[in-house]
N, C-alpha and C positions, 0 to 999 in steps of 0.2 A: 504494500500500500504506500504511495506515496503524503510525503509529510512534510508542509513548507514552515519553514519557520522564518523569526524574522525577530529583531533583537526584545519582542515582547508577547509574540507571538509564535502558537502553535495550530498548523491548520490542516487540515485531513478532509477528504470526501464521508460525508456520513454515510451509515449503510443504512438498511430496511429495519434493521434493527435500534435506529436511537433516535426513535417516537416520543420518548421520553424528553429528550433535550426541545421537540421541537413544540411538545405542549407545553413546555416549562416558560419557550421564550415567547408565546402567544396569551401567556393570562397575563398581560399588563397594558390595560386599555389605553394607555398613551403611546404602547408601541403599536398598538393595531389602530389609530387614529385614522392612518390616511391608507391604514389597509381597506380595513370595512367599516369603517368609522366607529371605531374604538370596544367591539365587539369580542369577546374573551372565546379562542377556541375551544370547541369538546373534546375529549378525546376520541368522541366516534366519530369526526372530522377527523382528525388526523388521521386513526384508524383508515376509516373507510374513504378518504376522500386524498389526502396529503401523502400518504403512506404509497396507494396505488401510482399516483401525480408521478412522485418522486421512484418509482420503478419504470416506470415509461420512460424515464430522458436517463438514467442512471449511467453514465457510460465511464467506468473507470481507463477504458485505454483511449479515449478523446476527452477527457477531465470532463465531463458533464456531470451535474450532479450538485446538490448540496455540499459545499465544503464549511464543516465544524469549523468553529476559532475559538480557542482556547485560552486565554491569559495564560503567563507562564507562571502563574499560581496556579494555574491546572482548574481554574473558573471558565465556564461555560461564557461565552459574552454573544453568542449571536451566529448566523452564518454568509454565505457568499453563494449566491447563486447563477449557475455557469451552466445553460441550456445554448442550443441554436435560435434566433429568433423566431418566432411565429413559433414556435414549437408544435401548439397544441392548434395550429390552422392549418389548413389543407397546401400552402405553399412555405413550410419550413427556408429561413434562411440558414443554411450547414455554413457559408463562410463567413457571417454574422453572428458572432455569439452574443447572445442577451447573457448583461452580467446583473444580478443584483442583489440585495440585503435588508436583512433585517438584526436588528440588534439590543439589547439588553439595554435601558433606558439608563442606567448606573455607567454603563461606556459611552455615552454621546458627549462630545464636545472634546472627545479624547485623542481624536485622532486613528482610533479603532478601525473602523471599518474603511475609511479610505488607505491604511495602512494593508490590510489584509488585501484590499479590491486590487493594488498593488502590487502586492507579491504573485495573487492565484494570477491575475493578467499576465506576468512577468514569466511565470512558468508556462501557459498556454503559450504563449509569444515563442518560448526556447523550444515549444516541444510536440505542436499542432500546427505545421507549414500553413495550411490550407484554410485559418484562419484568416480574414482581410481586414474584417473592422471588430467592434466593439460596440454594442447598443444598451441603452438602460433606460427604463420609463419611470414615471411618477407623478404621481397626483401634482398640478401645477403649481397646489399651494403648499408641499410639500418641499420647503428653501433648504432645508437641512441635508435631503436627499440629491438635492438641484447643486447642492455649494460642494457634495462630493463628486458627482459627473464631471463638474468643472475642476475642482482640484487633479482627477483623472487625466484630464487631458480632452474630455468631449465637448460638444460645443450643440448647441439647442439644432436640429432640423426641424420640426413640424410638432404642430398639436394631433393626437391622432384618436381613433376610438380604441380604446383597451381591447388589444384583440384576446385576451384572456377571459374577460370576464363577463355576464351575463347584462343584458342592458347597456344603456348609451354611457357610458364613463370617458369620459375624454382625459388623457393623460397629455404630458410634452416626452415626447422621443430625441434624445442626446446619444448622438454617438460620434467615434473618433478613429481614424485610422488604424490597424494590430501595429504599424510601423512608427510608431508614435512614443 
């Protein structure tokens, strides 16, 4: 299995098995704000709903998948998530990876998750040719999520409809060159 670290960080692909971690980082209505507007997951969602999700894209020899991050106190903080875009539409981009996150409300303002988005980028980059760009969405009023795209290196393309999710959700799509 690989395992990136980085001078504060420990970070791995989750497997099918750490359901755990991801209802742990979902019961904190401020982190699910600009998910589903602040609504706490079940764990028969995850079960039934997150758990399945995250088997579909799961790809450990093209790094897809949920990647765990760890503080090097060995604290759970949130993860990285590393699909193709459109994944779950009928025209997947494969040299477009959609990267994005979610994170433990005690690590924001830390530098956390644009530190990780970082690294896991950094090793798709050394080790996934076939990669071209890098894509991330987010609720428009969502500045927190918008000011790490940008620390990334991506830059705003369009407002578009959430192609993930049920109903008209309009999000802004940021993305940036793999050569970047």
């Amino acid at each position: 299995m690989t395992v990136i670290t980085t001078e504060r960080l420990t970070i791995s692909l989750m497997t099918l098995n750490d359901a755990d971690l991801l209802f742990e980082l979902d019961q904190n209505p401020v982190v699910m704000k600009y998910i589903n507007g602040g609504k706490k997951t079940t764990q028969q969602e995850i079960d039934e709903v997150f758990i399945p999700r995250l088997a579909s894209y799961l790809n450990p020899v093209k790094d897809w998948g949920l990647w765990k991050v760890f503080l090097n106190d060995k604290q759970f903080a949130g993860w990285i998530l590393i699909r193709p875009m459109g994944f779950f539409t009928e025209s997947p981009e494969f040299n477009n990876i959609e990267i994005g996150w979610r994170f433990k409300q005690e690590t924001w303002g830390k530098g956390v998750a644009t530190e990780s988005a970082t690294a896991v980028i950094k090793h798709i980059v050394s080790h996934q040719q076939n990669v071209k760009k890098f894509s991330a969405i987010a609720d428009k009023h969502n500045s927190a999520s918008i000011n790490i795209m940008v620390k990334l290196g991506m830059t705003y393309q369009k407002t578009i409809v959430h192609p993930d999710v049920d109903g008209e959700v309009d999000v802004v799509l940021y993305s940036m060159d793999s050569t970047q």
